[in-house]
PDB file of N, CA, C and O in Angstrom:
ATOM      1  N   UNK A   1       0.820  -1.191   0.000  1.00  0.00           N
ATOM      2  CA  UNK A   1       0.000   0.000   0.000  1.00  0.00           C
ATOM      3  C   UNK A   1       0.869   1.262   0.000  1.00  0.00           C
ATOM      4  O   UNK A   1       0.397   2.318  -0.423  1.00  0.00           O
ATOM      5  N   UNK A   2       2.152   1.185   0.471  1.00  0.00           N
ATOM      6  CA  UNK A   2       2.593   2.357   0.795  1.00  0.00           C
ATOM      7  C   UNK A   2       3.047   2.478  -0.747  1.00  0.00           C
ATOM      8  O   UNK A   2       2.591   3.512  -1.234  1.00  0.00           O
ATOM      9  N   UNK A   3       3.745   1.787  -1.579  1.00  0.00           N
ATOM     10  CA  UNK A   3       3.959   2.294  -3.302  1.00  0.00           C
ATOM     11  C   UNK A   3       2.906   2.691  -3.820  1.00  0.00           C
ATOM     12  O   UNK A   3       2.883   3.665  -4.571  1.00  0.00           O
ATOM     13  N   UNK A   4       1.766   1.937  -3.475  1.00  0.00           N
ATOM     14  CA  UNK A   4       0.267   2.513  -4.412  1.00  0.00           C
ATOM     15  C   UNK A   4       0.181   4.185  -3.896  1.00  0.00           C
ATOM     16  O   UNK A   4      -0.089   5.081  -4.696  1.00  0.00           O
ATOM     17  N   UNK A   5       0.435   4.418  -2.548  1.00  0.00           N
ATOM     18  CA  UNK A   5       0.042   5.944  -1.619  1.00  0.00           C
ATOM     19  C   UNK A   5       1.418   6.766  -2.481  1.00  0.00           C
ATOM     20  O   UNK A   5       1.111   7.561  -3.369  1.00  0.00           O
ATOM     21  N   UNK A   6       2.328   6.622  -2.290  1.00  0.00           N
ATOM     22  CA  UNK A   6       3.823   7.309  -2.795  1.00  0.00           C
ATOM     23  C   UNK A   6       3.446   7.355  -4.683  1.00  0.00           C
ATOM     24  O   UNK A   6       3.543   8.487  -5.157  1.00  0.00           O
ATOM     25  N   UNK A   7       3.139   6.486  -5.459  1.00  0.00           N
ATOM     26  CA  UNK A   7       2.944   6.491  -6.925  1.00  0.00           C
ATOM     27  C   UNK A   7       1.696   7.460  -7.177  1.00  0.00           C
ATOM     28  O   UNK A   7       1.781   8.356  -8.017  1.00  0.00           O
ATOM     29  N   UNK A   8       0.735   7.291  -6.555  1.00  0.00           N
ATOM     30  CA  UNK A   8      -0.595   8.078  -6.332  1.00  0.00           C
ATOM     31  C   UNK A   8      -0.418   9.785  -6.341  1.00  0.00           C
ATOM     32  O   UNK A   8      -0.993  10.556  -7.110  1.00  0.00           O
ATOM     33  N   UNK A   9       0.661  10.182  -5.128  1.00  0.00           N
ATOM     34  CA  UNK A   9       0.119  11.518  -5.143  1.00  0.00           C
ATOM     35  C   UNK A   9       2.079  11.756  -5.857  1.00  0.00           C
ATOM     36  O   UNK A   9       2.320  12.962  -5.912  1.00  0.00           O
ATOM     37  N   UNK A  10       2.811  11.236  -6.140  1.00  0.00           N
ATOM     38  CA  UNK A  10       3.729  11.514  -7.043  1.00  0.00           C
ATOM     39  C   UNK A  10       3.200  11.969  -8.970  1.00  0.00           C
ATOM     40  O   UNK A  10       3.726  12.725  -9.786  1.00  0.00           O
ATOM     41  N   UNK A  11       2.248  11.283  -9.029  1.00  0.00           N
ATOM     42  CA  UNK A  11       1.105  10.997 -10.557  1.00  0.00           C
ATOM     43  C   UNK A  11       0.429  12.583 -10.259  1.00  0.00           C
ATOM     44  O   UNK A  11       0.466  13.429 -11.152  1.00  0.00           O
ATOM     45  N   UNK A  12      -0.026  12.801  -9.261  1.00  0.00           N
ATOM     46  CA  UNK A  12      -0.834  13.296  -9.354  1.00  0.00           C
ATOM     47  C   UNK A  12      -0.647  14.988  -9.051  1.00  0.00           C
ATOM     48  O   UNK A  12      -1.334  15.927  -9.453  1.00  0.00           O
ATOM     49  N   UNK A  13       0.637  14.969  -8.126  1.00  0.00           N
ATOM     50  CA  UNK A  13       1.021  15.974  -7.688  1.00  0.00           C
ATOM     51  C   UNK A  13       2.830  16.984  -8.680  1.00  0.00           C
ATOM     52  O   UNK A  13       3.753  17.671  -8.241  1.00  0.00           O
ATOM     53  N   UNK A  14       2.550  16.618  -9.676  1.00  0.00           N
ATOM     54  CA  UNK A  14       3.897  17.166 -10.242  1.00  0.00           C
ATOM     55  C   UNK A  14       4.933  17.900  -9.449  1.00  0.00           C
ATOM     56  O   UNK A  14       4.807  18.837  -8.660  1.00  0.00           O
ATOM     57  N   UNK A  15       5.944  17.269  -9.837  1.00  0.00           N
ATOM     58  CA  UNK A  15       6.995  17.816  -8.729  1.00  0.00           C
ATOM     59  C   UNK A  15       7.341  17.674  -7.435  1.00  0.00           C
ATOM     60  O   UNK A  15       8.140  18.299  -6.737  1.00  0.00           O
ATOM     61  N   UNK A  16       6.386  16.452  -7.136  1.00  0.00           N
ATOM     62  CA  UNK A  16       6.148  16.415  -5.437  1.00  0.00           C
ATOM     63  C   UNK A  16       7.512  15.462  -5.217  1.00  0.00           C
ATOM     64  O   UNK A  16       8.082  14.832  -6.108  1.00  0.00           O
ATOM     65  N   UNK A  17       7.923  15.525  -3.663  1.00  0.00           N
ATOM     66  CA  UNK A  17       9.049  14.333  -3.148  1.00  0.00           C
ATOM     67  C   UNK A  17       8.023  14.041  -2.078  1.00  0.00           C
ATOM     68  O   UNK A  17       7.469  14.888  -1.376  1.00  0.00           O
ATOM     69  N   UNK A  18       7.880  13.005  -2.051  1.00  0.00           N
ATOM     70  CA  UNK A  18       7.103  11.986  -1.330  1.00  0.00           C
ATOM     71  C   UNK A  18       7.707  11.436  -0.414  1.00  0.00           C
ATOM     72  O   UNK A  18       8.763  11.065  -0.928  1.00  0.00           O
ATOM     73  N   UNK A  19       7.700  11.137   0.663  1.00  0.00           N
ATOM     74  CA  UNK A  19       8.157  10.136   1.567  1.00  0.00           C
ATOM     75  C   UNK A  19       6.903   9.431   2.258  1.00  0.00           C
ATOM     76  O   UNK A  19       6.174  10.198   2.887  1.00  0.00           O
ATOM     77  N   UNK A  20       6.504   7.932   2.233  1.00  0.00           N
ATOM     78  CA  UNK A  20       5.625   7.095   2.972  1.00  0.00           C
ATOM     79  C   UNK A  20       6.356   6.524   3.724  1.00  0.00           C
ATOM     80  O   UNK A  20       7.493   6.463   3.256  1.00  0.00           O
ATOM     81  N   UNK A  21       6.237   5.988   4.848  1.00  0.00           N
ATOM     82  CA  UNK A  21       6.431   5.497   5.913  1.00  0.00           C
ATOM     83  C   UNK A  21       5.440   4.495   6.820  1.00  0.00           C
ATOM     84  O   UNK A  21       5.117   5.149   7.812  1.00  0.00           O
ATOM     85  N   UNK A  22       4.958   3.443   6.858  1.00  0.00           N
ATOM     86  CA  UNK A  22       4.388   2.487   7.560  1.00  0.00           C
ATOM     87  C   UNK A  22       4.919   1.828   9.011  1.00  0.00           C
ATOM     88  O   UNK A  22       5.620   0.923   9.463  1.00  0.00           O
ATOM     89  N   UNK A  23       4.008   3.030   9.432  1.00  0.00           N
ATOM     90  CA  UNK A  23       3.539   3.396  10.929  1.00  0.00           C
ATOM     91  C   UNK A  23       2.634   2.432  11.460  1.00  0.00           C
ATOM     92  O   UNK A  23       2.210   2.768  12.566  1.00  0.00           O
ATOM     93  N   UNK A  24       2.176   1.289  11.018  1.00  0.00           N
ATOM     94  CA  UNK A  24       0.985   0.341  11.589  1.00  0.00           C
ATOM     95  C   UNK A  24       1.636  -0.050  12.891  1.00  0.00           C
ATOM     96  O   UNK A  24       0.971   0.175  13.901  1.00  0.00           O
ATOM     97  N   UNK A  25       2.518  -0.456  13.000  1.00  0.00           N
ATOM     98  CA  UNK A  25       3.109  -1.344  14.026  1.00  0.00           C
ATOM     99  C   UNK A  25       2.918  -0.632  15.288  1.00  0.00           C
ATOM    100  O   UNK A  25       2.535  -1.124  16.349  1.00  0.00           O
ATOM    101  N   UNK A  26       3.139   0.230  15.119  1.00  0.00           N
ATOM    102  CA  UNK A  26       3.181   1.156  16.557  1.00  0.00           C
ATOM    103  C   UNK A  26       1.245   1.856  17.111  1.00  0.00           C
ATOM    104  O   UNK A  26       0.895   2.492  18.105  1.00  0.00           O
ATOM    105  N   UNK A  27       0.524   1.382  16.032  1.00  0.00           N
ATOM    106  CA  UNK A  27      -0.855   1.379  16.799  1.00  0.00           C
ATOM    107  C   UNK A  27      -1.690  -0.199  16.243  1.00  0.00           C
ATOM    108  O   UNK A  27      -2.751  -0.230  15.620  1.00  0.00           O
ATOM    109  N   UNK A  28      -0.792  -1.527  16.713  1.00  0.00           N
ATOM    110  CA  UNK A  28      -0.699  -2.275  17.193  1.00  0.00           C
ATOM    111  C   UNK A  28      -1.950  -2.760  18.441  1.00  0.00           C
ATOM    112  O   UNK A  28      -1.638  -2.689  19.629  1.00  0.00           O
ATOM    113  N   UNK A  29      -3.246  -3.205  18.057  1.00  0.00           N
ATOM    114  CA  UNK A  29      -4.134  -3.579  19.247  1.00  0.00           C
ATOM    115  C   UNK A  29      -5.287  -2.198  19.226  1.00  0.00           C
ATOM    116  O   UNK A  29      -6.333  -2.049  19.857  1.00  0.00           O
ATOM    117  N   UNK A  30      -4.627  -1.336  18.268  1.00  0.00           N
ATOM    118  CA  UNK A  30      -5.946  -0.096  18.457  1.00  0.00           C
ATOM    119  C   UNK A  30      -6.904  -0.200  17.479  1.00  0.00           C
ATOM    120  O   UNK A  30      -6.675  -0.762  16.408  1.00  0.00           O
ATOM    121  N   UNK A  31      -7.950   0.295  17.759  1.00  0.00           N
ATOM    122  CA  UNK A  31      -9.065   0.556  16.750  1.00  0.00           C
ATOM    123  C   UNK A  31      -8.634   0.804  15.039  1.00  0.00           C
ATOM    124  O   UNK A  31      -7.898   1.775  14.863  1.00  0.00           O
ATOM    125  N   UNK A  32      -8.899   0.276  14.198  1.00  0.00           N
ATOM    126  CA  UNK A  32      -8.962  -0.195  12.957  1.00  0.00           C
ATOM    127  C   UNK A  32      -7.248  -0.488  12.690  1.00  0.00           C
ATOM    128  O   UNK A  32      -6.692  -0.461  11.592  1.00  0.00           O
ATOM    129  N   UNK A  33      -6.809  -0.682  13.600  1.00  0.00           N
ATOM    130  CA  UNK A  33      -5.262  -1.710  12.948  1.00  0.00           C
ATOM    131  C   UNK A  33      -5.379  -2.530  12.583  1.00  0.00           C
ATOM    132  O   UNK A  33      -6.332  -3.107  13.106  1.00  0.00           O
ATOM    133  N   UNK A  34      -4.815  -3.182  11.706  1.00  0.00           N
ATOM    134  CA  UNK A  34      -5.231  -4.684  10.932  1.00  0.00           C
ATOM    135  C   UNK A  34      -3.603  -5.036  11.090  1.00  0.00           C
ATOM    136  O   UNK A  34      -2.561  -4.471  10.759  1.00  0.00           O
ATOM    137  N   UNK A  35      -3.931  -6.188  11.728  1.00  0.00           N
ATOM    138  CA  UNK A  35      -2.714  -7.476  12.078  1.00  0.00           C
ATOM    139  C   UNK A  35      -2.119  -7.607  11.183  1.00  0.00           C
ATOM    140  O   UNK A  35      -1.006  -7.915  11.610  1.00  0.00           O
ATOM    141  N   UNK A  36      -2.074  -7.578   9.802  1.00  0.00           N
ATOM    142  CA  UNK A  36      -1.183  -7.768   8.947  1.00  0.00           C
ATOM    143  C   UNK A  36      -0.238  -6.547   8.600  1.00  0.00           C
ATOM    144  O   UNK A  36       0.892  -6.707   8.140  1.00  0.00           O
ATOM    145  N   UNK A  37      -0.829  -5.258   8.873  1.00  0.00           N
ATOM    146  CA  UNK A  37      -0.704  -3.939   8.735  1.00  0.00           C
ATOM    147  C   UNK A  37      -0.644  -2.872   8.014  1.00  0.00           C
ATOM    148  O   UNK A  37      -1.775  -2.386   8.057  1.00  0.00           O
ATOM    149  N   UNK A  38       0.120  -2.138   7.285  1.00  0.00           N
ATOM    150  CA  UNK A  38      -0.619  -1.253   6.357  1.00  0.00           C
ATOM    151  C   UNK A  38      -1.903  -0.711   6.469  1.00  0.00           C
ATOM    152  O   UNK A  38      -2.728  -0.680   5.556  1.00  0.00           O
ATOM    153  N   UNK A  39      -2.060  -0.282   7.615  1.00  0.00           N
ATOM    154  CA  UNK A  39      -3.066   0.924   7.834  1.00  0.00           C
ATOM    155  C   UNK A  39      -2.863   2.152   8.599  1.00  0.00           C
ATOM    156  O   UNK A  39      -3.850   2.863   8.788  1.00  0.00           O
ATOM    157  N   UNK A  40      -1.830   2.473   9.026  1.00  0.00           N
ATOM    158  CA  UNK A  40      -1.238   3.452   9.701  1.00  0.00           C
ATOM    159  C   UNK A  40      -0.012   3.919   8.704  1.00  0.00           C
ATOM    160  O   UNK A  40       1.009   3.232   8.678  1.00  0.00           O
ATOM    161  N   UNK A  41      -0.135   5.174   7.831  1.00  0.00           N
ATOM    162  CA  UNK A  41       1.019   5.917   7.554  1.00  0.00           C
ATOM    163  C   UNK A  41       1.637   7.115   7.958  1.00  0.00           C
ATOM    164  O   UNK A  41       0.834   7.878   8.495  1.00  0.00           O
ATOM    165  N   UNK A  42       2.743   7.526   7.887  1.00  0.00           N
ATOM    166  CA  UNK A  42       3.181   8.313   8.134  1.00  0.00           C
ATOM    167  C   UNK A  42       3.664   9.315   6.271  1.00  0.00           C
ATOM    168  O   UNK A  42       4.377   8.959   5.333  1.00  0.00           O
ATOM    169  N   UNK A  43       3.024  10.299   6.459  1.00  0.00           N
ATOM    170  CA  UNK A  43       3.110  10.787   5.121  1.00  0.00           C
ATOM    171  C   UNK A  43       3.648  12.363   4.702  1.00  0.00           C
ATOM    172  O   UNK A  43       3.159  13.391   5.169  1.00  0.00           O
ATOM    173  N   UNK A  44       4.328  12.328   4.101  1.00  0.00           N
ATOM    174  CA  UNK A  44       5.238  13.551   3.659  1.00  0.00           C
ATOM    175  C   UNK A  44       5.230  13.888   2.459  1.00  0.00           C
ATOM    176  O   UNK A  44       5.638  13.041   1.664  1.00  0.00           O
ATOM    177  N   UNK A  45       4.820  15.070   1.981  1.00  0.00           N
ATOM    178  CA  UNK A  45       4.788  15.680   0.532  1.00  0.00           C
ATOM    179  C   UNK A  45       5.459  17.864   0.812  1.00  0.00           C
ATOM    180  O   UNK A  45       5.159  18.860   1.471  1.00  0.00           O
ATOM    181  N   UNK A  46       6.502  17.384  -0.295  1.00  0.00           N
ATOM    182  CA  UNK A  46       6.869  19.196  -0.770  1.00  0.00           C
ATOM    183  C   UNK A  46       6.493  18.871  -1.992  1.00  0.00           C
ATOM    184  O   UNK A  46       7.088  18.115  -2.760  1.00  0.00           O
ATOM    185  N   UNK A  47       5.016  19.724  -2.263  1.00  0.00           N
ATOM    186  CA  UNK A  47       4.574  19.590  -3.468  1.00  0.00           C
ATOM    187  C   UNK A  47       4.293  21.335  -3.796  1.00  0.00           C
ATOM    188  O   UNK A  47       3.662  22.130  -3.100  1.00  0.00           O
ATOM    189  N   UNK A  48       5.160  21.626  -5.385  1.00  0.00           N
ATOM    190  CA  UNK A  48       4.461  22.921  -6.206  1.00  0.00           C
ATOM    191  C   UNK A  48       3.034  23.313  -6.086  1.00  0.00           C
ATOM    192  O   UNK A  48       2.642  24.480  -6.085  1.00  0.00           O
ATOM    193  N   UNK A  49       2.186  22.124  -5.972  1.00  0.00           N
ATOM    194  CA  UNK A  49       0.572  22.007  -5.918  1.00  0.00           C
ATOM    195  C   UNK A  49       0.335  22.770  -4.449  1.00  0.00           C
ATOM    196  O   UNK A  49      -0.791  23.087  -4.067  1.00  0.00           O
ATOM    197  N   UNK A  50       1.481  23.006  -3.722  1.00  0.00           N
ATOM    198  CA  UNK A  50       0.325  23.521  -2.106  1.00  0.00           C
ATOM    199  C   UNK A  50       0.443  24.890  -2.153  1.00  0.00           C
ATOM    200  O   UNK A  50      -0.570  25.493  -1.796  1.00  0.00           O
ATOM    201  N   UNK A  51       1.521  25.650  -2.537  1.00  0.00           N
ATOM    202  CA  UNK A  51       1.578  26.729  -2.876  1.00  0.00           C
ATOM    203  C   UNK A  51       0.429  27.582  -2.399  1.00  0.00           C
ATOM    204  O   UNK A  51      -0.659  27.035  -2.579  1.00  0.00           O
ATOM    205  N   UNK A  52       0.369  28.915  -1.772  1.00  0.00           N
ATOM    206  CA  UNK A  52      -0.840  29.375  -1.881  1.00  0.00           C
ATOM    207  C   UNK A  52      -2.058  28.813  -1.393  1.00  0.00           C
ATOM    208  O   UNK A  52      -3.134  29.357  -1.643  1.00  0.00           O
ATOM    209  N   UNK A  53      -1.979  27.774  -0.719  1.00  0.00           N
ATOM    210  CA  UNK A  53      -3.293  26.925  -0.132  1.00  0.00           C
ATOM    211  C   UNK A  53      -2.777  26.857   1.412  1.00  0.00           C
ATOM    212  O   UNK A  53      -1.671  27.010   1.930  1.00  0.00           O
ATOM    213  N   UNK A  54      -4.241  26.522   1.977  1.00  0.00           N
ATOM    214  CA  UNK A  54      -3.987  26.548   3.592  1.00  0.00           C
ATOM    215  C   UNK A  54      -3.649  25.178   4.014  1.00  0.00           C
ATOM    216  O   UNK A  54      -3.674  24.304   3.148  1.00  0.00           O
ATOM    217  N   UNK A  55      -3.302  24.836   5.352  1.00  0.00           N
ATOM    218  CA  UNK A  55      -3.486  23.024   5.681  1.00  0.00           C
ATOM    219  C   UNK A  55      -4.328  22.457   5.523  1.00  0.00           C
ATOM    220  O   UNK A  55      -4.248  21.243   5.336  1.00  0.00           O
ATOM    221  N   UNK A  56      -5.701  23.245   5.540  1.00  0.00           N
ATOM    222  CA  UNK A  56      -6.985  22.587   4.949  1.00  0.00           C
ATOM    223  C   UNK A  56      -6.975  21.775   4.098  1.00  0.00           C
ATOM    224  O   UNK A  56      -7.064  20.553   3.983  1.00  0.00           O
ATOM    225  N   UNK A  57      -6.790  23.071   3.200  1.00  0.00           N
ATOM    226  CA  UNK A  57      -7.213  22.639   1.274  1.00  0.00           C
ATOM    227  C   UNK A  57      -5.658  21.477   1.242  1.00  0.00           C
ATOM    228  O   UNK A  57      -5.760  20.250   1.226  1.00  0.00           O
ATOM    229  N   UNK A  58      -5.174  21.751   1.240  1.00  0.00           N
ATOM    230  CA  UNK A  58      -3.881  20.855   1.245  1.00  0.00           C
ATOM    231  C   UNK A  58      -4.291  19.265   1.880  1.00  0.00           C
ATOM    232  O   UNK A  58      -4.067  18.328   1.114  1.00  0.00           O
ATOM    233  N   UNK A  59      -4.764  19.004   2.975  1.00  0.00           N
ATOM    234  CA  UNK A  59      -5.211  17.860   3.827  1.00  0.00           C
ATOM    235  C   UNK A  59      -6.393  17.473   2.683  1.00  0.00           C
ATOM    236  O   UNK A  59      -6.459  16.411   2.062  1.00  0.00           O
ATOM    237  N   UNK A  60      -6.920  18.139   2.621  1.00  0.00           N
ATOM    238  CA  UNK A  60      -8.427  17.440   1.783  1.00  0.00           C
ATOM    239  C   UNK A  60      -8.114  17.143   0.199  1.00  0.00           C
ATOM    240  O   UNK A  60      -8.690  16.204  -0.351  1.00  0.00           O
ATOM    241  N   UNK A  61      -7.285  17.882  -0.442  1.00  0.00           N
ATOM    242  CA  UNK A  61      -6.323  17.298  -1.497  1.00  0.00           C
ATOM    243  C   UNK A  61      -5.739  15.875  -1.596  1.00  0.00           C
ATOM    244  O   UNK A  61      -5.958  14.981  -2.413  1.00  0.00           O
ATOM    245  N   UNK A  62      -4.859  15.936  -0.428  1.00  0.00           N
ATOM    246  CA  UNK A  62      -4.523  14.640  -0.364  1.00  0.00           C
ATOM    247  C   UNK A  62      -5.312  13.721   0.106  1.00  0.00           C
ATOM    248  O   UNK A  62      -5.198  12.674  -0.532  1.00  0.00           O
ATOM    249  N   UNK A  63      -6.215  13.664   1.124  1.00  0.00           N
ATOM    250  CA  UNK A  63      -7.211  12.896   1.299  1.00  0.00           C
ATOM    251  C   UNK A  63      -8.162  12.339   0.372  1.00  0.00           C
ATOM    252  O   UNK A  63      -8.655  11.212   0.416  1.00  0.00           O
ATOM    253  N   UNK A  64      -8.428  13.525  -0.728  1.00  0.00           N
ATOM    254  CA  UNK A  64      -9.223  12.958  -1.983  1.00  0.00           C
ATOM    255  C   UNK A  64      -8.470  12.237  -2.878  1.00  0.00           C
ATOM    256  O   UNK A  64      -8.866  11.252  -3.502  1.00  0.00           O
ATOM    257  N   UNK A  65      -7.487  12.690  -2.929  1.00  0.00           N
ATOM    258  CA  UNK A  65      -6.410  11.505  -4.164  1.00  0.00           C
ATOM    259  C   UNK A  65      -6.314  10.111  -3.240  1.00  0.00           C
ATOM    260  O   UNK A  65      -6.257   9.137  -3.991  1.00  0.00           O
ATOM    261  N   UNK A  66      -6.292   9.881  -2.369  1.00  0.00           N
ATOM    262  CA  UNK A  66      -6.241   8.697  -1.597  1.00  0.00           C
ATOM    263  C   UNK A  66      -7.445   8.077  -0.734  1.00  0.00           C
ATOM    264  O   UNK A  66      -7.468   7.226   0.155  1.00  0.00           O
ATOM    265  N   UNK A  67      -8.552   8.942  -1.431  1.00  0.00           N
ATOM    266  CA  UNK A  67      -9.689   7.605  -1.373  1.00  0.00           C
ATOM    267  C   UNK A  67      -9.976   6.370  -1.446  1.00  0.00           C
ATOM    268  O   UNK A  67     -10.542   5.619  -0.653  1.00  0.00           O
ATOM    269  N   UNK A  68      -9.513   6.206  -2.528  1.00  0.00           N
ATOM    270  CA  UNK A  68      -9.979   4.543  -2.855  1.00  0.00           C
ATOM    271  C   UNK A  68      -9.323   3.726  -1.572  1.00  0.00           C
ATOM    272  O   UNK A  68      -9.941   2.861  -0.952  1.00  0.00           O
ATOM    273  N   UNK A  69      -7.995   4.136  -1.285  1.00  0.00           N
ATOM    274  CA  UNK A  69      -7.306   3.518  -0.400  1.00  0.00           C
ATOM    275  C   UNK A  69      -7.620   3.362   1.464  1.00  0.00           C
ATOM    276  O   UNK A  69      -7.235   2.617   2.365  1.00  0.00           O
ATOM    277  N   UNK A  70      -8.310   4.254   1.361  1.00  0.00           N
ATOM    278  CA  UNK A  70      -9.734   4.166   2.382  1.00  0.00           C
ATOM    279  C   UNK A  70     -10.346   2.736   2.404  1.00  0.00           C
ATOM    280  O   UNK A  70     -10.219   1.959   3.351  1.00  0.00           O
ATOM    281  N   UNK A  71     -11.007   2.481   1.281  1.00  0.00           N
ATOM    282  CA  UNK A  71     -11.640   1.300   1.204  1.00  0.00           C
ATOM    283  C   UNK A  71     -10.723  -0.013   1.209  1.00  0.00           C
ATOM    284  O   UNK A  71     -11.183  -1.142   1.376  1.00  0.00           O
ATOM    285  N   UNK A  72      -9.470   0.252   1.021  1.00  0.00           N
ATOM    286  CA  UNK A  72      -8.863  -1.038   1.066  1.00  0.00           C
ATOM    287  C   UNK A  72      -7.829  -1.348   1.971  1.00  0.00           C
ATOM    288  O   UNK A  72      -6.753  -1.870   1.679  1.00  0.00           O
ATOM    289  N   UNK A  73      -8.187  -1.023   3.009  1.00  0.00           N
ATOM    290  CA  UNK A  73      -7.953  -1.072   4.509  1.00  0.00           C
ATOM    291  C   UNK A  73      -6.928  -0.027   5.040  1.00  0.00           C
ATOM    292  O   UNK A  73      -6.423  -0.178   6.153  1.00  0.00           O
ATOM    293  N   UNK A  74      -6.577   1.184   4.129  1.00  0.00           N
ATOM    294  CA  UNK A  74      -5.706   2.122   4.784  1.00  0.00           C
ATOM    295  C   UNK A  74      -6.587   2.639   6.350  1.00  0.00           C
ATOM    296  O   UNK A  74      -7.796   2.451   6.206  1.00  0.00           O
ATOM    297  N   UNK A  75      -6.315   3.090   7.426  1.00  0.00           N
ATOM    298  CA  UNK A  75      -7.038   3.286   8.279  1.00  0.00           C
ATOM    299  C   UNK A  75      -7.017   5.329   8.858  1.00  0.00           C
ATOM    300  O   UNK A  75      -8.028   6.015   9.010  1.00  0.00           O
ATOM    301  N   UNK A  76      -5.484   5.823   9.063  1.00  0.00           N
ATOM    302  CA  UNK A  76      -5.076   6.798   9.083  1.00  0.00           C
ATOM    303  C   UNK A  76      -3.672   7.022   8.331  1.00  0.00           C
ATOM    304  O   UNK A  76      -2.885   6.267   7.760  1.00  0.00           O
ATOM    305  N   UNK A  77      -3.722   8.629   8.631  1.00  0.00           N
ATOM    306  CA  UNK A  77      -2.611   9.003   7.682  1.00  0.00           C
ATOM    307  C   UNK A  77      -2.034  10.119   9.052  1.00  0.00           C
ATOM    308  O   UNK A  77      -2.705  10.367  10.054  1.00  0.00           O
ATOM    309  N   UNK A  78      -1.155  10.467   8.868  1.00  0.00           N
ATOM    310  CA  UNK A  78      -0.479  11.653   9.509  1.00  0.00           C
ATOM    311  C   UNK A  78       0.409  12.489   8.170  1.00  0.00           C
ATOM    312  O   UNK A  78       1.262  12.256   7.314  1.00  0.00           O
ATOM    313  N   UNK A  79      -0.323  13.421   8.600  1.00  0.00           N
ATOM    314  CA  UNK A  79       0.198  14.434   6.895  1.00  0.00           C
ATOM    315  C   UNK A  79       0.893  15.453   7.311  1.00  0.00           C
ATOM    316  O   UNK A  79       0.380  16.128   8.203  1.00  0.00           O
ATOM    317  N   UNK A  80       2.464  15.915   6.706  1.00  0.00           N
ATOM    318  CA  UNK A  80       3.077  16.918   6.750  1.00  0.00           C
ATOM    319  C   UNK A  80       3.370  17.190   5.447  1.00  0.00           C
ATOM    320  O   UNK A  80       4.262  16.560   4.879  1.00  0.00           O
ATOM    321  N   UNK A  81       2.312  18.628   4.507  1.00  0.00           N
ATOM    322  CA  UNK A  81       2.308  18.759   3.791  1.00  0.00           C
ATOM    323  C   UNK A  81       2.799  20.242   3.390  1.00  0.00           C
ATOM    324  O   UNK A  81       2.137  21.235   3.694  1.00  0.00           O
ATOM    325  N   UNK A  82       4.133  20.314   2.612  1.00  0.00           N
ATOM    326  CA  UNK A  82       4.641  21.601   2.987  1.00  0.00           C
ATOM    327  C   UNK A  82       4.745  21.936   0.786  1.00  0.00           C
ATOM    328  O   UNK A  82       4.795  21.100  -0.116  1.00  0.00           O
ATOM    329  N   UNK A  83       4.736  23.579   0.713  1.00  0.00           N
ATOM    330  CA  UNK A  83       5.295  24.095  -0.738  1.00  0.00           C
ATOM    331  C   UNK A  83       6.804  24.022  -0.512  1.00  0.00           C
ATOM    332  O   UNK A  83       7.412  23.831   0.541  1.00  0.00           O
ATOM    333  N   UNK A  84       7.261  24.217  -1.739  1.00  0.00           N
ATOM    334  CA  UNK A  84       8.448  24.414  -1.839  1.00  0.00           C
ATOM    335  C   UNK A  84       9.163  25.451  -1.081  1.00  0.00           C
ATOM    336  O   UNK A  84       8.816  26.591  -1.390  1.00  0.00           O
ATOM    337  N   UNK A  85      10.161  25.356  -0.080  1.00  0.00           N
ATOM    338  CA  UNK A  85      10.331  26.988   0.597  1.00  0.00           C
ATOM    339  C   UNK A  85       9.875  26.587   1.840  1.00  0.00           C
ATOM    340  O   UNK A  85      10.268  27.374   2.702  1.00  0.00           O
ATOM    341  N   UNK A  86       9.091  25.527   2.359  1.00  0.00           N
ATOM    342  CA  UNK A  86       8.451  25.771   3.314  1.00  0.00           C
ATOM    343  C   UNK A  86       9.306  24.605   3.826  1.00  0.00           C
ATOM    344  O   UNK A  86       9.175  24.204   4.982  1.00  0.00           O
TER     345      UNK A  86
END
């Protein structure tokens, strides 16, 4: 899951450096962790695309490009989403 999340907003976000990170392990026994894991990421984007946008619009950006992955057992994300400069 974490190449599908990193290929996803790399496609989608021109110019972006991506870093994913799979964070499941460490919420381990909590509400929607799945034992096998890949549902807890840790997620990083310097994307041209945030420019001019707040953490909002930025969070709900990436949240909408990574829908589908909602449904296929991603659970949370932790987003540090910065423009270039930032």
């Amino acid at each position: 899951m974490a190449d599908r999340i990193r290929a996803r907003l790399e496609s989608a976000l021109d110019g972006a450096e991506v870093t994913v990170i799979d964070d499941s392990a460490r919420h381990a026994g909590h509400a929607g962790a799945n034992e096998a894991g890949e549902s807890h990421f840790n997620v990083r984007v310097r994307a041209p695309a945030f420019a001019g946008q707040g953490r909002v619009a930025r969070h709900r950006l990436v949240n909408g490009l990574l829908a589908d992955e909602f449904g296929k057992g991603l659970h949370a994300l932790q987003l540090t989403l910065l423009a270039p400069g930032e």
